[in-house]
C-alpha positions in Angstrom: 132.8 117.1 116.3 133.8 117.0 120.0 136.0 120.2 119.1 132.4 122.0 117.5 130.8 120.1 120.4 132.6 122.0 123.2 132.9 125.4 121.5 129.4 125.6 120.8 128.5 124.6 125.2 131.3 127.6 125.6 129.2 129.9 123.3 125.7 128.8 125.2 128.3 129.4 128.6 128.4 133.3 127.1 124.5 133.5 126.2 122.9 136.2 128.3 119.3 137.3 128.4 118.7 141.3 128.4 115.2 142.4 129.3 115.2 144.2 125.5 115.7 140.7 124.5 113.6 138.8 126.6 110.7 141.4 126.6 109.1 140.5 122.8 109.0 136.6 124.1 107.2 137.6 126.9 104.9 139.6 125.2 104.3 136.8 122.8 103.5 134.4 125.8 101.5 136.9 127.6 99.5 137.3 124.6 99.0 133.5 124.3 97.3 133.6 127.5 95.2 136.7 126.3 93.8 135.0 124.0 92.8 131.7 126.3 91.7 134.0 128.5 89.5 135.6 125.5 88.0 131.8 124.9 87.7 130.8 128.3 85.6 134.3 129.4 83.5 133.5 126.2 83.0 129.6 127.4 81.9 131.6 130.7 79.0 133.5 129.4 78.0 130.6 126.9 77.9 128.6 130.2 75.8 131.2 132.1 73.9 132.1 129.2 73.1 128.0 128.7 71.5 128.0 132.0 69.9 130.7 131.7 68.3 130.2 128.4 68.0 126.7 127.7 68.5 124.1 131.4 65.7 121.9 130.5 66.5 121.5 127.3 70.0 120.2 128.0 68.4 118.2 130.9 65.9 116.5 128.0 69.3 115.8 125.8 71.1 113.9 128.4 68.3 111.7 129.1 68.1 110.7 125.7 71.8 109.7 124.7 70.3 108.8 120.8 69.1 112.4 120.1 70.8 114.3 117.5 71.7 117.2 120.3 74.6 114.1 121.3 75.4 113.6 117.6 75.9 116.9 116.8 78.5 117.2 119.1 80.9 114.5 117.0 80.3 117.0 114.3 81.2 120.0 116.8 84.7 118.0 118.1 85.0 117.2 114.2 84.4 120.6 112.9 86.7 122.7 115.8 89.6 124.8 115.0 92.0 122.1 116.4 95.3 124.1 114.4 97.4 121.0 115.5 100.5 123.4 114.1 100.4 124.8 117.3 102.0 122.1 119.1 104.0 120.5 116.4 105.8 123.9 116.4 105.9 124.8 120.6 106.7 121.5 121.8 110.2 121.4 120.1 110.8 125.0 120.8 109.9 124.4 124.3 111.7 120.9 124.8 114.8 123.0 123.0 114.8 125.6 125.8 114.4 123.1 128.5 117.7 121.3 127.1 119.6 124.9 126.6 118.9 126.2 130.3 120.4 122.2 131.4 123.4 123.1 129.4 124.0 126.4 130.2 126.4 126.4 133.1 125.1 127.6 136.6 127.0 130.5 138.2 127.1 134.5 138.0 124.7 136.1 135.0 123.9 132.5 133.5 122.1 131.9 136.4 119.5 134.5 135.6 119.4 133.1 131.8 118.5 129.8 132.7 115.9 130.6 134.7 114.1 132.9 132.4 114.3 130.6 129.5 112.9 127.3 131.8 110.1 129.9 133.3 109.3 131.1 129.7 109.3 127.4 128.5 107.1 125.9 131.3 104.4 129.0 130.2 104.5 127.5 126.7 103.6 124.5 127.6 100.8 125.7 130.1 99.6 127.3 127.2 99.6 124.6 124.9 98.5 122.3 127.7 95.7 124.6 128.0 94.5 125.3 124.6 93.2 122.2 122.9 90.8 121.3 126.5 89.0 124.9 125.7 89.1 123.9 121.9 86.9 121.2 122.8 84.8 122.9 126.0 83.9 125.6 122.7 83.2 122.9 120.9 80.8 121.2 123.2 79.1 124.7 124.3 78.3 125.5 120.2 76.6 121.8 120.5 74.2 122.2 123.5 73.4 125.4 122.2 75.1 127.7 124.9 76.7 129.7 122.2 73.3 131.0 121.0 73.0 134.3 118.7 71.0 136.4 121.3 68.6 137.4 118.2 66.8 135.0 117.5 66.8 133.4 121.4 65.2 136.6 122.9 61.9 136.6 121.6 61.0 133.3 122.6 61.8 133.9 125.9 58.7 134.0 128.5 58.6 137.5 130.3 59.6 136.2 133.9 63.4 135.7 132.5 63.7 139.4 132.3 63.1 139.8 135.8 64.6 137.3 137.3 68.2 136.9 135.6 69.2 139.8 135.3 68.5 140.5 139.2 70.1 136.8 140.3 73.3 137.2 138.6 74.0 140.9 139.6 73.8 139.8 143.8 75.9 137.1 142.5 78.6 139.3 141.5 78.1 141.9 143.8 78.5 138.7 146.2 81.4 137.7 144.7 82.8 141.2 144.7 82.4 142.6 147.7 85.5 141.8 149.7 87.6 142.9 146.9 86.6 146.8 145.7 89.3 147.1 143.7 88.0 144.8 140.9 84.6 146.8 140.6 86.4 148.9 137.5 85.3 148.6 134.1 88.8 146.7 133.6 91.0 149.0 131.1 91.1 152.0 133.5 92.4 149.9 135.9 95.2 148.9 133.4 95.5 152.5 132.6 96.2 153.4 136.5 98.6 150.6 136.9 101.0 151.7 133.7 101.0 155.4 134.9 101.7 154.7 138.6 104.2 152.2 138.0 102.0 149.4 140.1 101.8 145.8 139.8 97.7 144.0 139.2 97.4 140.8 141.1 96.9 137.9 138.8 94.2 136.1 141.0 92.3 139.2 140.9 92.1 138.8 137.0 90.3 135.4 136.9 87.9 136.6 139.7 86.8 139.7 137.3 86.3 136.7 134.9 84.1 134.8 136.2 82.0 138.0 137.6 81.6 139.9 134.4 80.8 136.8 132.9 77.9 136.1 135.0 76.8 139.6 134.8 76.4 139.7 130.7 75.7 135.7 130.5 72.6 136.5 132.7 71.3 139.6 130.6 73.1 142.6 132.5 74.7 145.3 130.0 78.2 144.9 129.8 80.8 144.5 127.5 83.6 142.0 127.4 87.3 143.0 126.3 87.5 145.2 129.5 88.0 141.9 131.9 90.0 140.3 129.2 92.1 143.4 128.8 92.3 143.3 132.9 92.9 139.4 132.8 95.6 139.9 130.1 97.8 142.3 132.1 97.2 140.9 135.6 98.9 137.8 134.0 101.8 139.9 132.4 101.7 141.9 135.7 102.5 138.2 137.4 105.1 137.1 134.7 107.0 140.2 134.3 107.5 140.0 138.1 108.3 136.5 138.1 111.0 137.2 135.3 112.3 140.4 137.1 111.1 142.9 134.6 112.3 146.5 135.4 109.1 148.6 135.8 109.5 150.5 132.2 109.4 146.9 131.1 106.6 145.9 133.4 104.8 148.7 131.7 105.3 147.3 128.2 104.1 144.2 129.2 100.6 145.5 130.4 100.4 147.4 127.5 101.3 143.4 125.9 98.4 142.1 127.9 95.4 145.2 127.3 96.2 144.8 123.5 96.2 141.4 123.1 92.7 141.0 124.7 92.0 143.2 122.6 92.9 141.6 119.6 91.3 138.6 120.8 88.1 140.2 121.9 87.6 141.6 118.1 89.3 139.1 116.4 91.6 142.6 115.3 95.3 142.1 115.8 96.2 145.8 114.1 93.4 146.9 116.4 94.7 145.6 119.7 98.5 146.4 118.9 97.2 149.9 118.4 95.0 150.5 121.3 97.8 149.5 123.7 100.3 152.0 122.2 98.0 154.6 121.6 95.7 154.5 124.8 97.8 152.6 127.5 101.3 153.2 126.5 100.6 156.9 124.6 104.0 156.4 122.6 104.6 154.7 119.4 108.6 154.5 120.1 110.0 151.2 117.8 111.4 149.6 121.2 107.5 148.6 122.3 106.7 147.8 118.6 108.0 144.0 118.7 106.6 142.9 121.9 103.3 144.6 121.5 102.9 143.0 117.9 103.9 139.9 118.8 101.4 139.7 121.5 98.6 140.9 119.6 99.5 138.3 116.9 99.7 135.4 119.8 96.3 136.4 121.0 94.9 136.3 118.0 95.8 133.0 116.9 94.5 131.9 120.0 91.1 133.0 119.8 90.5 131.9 116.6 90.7 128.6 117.7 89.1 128.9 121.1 86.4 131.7 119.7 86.1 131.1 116.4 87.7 132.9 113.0 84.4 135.0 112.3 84.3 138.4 112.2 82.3 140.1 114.8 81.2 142.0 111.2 80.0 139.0 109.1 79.1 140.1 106.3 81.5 141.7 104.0 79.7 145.2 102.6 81.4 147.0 100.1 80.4 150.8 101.4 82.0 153.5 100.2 82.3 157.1 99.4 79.4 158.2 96.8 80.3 161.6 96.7 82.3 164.4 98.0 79.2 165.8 99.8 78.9 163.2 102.0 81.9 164.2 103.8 79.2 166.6 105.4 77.3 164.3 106.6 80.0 162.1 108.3 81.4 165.4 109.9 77.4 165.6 111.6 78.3 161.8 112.4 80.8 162.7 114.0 79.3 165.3 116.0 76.7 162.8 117.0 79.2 160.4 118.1 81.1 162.5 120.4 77.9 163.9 122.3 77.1 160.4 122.4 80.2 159.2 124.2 80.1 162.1 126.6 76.5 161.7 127.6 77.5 158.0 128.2 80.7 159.3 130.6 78.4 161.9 132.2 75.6 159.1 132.8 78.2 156.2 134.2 79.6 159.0 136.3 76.2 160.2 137.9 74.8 156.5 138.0 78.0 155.4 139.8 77.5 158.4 142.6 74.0 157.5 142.7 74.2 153.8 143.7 77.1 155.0 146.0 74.8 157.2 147.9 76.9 160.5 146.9 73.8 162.0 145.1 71.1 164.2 147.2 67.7 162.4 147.8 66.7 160.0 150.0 66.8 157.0 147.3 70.6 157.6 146.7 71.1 157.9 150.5 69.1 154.7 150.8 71.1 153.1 148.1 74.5 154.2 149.3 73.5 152.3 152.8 72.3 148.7 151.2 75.1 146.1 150.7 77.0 146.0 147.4 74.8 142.5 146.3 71.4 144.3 146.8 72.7 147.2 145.0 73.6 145.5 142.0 71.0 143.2 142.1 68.6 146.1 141.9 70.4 147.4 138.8 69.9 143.9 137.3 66.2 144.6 138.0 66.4 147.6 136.1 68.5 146.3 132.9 65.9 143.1 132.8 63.3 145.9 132.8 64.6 147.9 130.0 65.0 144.7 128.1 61.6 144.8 127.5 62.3 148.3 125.6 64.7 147.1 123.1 66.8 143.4 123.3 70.3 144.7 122.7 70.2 145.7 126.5 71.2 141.9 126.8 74.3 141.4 127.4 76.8 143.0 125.2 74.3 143.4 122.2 76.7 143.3 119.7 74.6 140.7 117.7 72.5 143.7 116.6 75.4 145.1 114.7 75.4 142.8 111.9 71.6 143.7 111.1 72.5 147.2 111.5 75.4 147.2 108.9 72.7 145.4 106.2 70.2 148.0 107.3 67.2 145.3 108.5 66.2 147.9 111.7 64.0 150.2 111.6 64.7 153.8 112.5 62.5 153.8 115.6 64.3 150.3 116.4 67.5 151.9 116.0 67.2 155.0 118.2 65.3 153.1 120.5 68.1 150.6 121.0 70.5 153.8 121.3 68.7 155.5 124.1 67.9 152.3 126.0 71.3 150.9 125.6 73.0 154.2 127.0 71.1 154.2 130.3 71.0 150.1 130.6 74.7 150.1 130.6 75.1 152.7 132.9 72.7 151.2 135.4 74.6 147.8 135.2 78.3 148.8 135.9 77.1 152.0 138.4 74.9 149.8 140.4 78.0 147.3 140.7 77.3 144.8 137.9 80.9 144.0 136.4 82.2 144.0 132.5 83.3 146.6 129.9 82.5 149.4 128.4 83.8 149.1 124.8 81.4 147.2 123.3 78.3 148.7 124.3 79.4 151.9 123.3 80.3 149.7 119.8 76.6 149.0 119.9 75.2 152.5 120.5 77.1 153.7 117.7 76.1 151.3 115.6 72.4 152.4 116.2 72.9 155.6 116.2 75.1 155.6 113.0 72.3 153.6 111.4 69.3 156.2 112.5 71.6 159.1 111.2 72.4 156.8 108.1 68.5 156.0 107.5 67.4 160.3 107.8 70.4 161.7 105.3 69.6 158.6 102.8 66.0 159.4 103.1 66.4 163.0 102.2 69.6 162.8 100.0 69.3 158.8 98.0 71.2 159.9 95.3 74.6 161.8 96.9 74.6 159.3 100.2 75.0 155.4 100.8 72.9 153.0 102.5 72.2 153.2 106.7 74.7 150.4 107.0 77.6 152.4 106.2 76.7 154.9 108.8 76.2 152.6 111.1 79.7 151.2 110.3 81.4 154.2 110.6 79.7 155.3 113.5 80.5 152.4 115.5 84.2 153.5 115.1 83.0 157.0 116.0 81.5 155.9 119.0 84.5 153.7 120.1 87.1 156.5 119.2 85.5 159.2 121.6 85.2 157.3 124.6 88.1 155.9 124.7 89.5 159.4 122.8 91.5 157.4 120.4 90.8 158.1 116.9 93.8 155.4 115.3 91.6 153.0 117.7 88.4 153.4 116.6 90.0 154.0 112.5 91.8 150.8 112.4 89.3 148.5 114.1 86.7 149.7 111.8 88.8 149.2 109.0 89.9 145.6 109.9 86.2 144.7 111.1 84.8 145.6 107.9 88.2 144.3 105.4 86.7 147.2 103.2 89.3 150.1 102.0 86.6 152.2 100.4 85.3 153.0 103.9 88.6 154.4 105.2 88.2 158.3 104.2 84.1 158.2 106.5 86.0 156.3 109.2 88.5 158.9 109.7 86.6 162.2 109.1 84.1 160.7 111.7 86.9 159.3 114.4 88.5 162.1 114.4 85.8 164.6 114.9 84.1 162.2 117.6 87.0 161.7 119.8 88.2 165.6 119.9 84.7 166.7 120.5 84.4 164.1 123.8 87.6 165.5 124.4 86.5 168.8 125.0 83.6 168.5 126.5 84.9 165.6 128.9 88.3 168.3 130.0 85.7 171.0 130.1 83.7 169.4 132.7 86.1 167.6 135.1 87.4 169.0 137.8 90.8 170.5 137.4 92.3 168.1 139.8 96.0 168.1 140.3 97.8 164.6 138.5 100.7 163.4 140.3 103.3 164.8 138.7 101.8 168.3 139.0 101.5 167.8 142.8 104.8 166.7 143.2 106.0 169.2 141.5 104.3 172.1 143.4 104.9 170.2 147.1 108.1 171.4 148.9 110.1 168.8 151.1 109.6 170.4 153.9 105.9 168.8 153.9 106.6 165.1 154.0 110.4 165.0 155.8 110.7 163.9 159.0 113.2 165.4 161.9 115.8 163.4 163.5 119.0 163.8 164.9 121.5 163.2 162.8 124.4 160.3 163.9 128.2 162.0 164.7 131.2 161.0 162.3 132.8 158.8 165.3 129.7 156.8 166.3 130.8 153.1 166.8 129.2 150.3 164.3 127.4 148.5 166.8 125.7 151.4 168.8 125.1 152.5 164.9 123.4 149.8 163.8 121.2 149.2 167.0 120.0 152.7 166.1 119.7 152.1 162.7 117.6 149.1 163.0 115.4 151.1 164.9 114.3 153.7 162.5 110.6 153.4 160.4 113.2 153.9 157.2 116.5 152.0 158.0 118.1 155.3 156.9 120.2 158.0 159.3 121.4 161.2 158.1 125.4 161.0 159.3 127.3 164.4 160.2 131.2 164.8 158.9 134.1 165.8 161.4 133.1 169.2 161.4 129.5 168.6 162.5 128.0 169.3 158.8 125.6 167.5 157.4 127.6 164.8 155.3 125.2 162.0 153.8 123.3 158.6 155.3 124.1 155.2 156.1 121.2 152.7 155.3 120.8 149.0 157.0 121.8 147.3 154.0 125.7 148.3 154.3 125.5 145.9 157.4 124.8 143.0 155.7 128.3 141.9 154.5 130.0 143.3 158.0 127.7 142.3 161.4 128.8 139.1 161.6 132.2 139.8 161.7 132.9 141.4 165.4 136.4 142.0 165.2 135.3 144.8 163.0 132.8 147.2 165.1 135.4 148.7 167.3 137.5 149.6 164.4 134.3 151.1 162.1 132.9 154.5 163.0 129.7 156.2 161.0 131.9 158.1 158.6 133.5 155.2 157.4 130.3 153.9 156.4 128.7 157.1 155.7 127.9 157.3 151.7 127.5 161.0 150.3 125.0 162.2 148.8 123.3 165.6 147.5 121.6 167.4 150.6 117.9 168.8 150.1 116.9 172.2 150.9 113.1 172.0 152.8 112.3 174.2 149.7 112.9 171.6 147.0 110.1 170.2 145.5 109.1 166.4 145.9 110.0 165.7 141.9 113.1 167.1 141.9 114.0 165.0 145.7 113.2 162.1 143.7 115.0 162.8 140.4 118.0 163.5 142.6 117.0 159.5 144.5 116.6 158.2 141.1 119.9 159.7 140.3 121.9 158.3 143.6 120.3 154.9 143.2 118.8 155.8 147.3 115.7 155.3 148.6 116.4 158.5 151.2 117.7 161.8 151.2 119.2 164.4 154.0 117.5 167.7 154.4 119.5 170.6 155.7 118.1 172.0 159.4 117.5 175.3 160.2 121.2 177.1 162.0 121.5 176.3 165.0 119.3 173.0 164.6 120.6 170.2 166.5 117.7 168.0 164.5 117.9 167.9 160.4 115.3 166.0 157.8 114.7 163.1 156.1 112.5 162.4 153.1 111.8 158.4 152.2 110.4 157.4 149.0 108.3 155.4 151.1 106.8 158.7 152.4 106.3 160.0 149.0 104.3 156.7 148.2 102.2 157.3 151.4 100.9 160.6 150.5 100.1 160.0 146.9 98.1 156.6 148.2 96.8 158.9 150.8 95.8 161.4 148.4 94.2 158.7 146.2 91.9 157.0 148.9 90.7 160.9 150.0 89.8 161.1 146.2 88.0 157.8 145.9 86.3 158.3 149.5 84.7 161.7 148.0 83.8 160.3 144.9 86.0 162.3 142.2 87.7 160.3 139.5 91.5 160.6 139.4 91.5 157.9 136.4 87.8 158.8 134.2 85.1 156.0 134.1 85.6 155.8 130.6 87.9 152.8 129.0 90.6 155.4 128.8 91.8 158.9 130.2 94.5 161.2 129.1 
């Protein structure tokens, strides 16, 4: 035993942790807080919606501690999805890695191991700690009533809500958002930007979207939710995959763990989520993101079935299908419909956006663009609360409506009312500043407008068509598939949503068409702006390097490092013993060699020198970094004109400058290097 006991320490001695290892048990953990994120965003608007609906009554339920309001929440605590499974299986896992980082001996590599398994362990056990208090906080909102079905609260509401809601909680958020601009997204293109640029999301900025969009839908503005749990989700995996030293390819994957996982938790979809982040963050189904994308998906899932509930956002189970090989037609019109819908709904967001920023002529947009960012939204709260009065799914995220679509109980003037006044609503809320997402109303507009399409072709065809429901279905995955111009997206949360195989041939005649349509007309529109890549490609070096004098081959190590020390970049460009350009020494080849002085009369430049490929001022900026990338340097030489006694220098840190510089121009004048919808290409 002590023989077994010792070779098996020596094996644990040996472990090591490579990031293709570690990255599927961060994903997992990054989608465990996706989904509490999920519950505790939905606690939020319960909360908000609570006071906004129902503050007496709660008030009249405290002061009587016999009514059945205080009973029924025994029955809530009783009846919650505790899943105690959770923590019989994580404690010992966690415990287990504790104990296996103490074992592991420190020193070298190990070193590295044990703190990624005690960092990984300690997130377990936040998560569990976490998950059975907002078990119970769910529990106790479903008693007091805060997590009310929308339809059958709103027309009992007296008229001054609508006006005074809606208003209060958008100068609220514009309040709460007006120091930090970079959070006034819709959430997923924010995600989007960060994967393709290679950047990091601050976690803190993730609970602050929280709370805002929360407010803003809780209080009746029109907004959606899985675009601040998508950005909550991978400002967390942002935070951990830094903490765990995550390259930035793996960094990427573990956004792309985060977006999908909220997801999945938003929709109660796990195929759903695990194919949004792989087909519209990641675009790439390579088998090397498969297991940490999955995993996190399934995580978030189980999670917000116990903090959300296990019911389908679809509750009732329809069995739609197919009636005849005509309708194919008719779900190719659908589709049609669907992807003019989507674009009208970019081109609105876009205009309404330029118009609250003052970037539209007129004197009310130039008045607008002046006001503060909490009068501004609070003036599109005005406007939702007003168009309320239209049609209730303007209300928050309005996907309660859905349900009496898919059974067909709306009229067809309710329907294409709802359409209409949902488009513009949605757009006044996040233009004017209001915060939240844009995936769910555009759910709820093809819903409507899949039903009203549904409720004509039935009317004139009964016999050859199904029922409005299934259009309305089918063109709630339209409507999701175009704007976010991913047709697998739209396809397979459909088709989990609605557990119905029958319906699968509609939903991908319909995606498909819908999201190359938007496409087109979204590319044909935009401006033919240059991406990064291209203008990399097409800007010479000469552009960005700075001149210098290059350092001679028999400079001494202390007058060389006093003039290193002094440059912006740390880097000189060091000549050979012929005078020709040789390669650079960079501060960081000091550190093991200041300290000792009997060394810097005997060291000269050249000894230090390191060589490396010289640029021509005619090389473009993305081959200059391909050749960095290459070298493992953050600095190149450029070669000087003949004669030169100066030569160049290119940074990545300049690089970095002119793309951010580039970036703020584009925001400043109002053009949209990443689109306003949930994704771009």
């Amino acid at each position: 035993m002590r023989r077994f006991t010792y070779s098996s320490l020596q094996a644990f001695n040996r472990i090591r942790l490579p990031g293709p290892t570690v990255l599927p048990i961060a994903g997992a953990v990054v989608g465990l807080y996706s989904g509490l994120a999920a519950g505790i965003f939905s606690n939020l608007i319960g909360l908000v919606s609570g006071v906004t609906f129902s503050a007496a009554w709660l008030g009249d339920a405290l002061r009587r501690p016999g009514s059945r309001t205080l009973l029924s929440v025994w029955d809530a605590l009783a009846k919650a999805q505790w899943h105690p499974e959770h923590a019989i299986i994580g404690v010992p896992l966690v415990v287990g890695a504790l104990l296996l980082a103490r074992i592991i001996e420190p020193g070298g590599p190990r070193d590295e191991v044990k703190r990624r398994l005690r960092l990984l362990a300690l997130l377990v056990l936040g998560a569990l700690a976490l998950y059975y208090p907002l078990v119970a906080l769910t529990a106790l909102n479903r008693a007091f009533g805060n997590a009310h079905h929308v339809t059958e609260v709103l027309p009992h509401l007296p008229w001054w809500i609508f006006l005074v809601a809606p208003p209060l909680g958008g100068m609220l958020v514009g309040r709460l958002l007006r120091d930090y601009p970079e959070t006034h997204g819709h959430g997923l293109p924010e995600v989007v930007r960060a994967v393709k640029s290679n950047q990091e999301l601050p976690g803190e900025r993730g609970l602050l979207k929280l709370i805002a969009s929360a407010i803003t839908i809780g209080s009746g503005g029109s907004a959606g939710r899985e675009g601040p749990i998508v950005y909550g989700g991978a400002a967390f995996a942002s935070t951990v995959g830094r903490i765990l030293g995550f390259s930035r390819r793996e960094l990427a994957v573990l956004l792309a763990c985060g977006a999908g996982a909220g997801i999945s938790a938003s929709f109660n979809a796990p195929i759903a989520g695990a194919v949004f982040a792989m087909e519209i963050i990641l675009r790439e189904f390579e088998l090397r993101v498969f297991s940490p994308i999955i995993l996190a998906s399934v995580a978030g899932t189980l999670v917000s079935r116990g903090t959300m509930g296990a019911a389908p956002m679809i509750n009732d189970r329809l069995g739609y299908e197919l009636v005849s090989g005509w309708e194919v037609i008719c779900y190719v019109g659908l589709g049609l419909l669907c992807g003019l819908l989507a674009y009208a709904f970019v081109r609105l967001l876009h205009n309404a956006e330029d118009f609250f920023g003052g970037r539209v002529e007129g004197q009310m947009s130039a008045w607008l663009g002046r006001r503060s960012l909490p009068l501004r939204a609070g003036i599109g709260g005005l406007c939702a609360g007003v168009l309320a009065f239209l049609s209730p799914t303007v209300w928050g995220s309005g996907h309660d409506y859905i349900n009496l679509a898919a059974i067909g109980q709306l009229s067809f003037v309710f329907l294409v009312t709802a359409c209409g006044v949902k488009l513009v609503a949605t757009a006044i809320t996040l233009g004017s500043g209001g915060s939240g997402g844009t995936f769910f109303p555009s759910a709820v507009m093809g819903a409507m407008v899949g039903g009203a399409f549904g409720t004509l072709v039935h009317y004139f065809f009964p016999h050859s068509t199904g029922p409005s429901g299934a259009y309305a279905i089918v063109g709630m995955g339209g409507a999701v598939a175009a704007l976010t111009r991913g047709p697998l997206t739209g396809m397979m949360m459909l088709y989990e949503l609605s557990a119905n195989h029958a319906i699968i041939l509609p939903l991908m005649v319909t995606c498909t068409i819908a999201s190359a349509l938007c496409h087109y007309l979204t590319e044909r529109k935009a401006p033919k702006t240059q991406t990064d890549a291209e203008l990399l490609a097409t800007t010479p070096v000469r552009a960005l390097m700075r001149e210098l004098a290059p350092v001679p081959a028999d400079m001494h190590l202390r007058p060389l490092m006093d003039q290193v020390l002094t440059t912006e970049s740390g880097t000189l460009p060091v000549l050979d013993g012929d005078g020709k350009l040789y390669g650079i020494v960079q501060v960081d080849q000091f550190r093991d060699i200041w300290r000792d002085e009997v060394l810097h009369p005997m060291l000269v430049a050249s000894d230090l020198a390191r060589k490396v490929p010289l640029l021509s001022p005619d090389t473009d900026l993305a081959q200059a970094l391909r050749l960095m990338d290459q070298e493992d340097v953050d600095a190149l030489p450029v070669q000087g004109t003949p004669g030169s006694q100066t030569c160049g220098l290119l940074t990545r840190a300049l690089v970095r400058r002119f793309l951010s510089t580039r970036h703020a121009r584009q925001h400043a004048h109002g053009e949209h290097p990443v689109a306003t919808t949930e994704a771009t290409n």
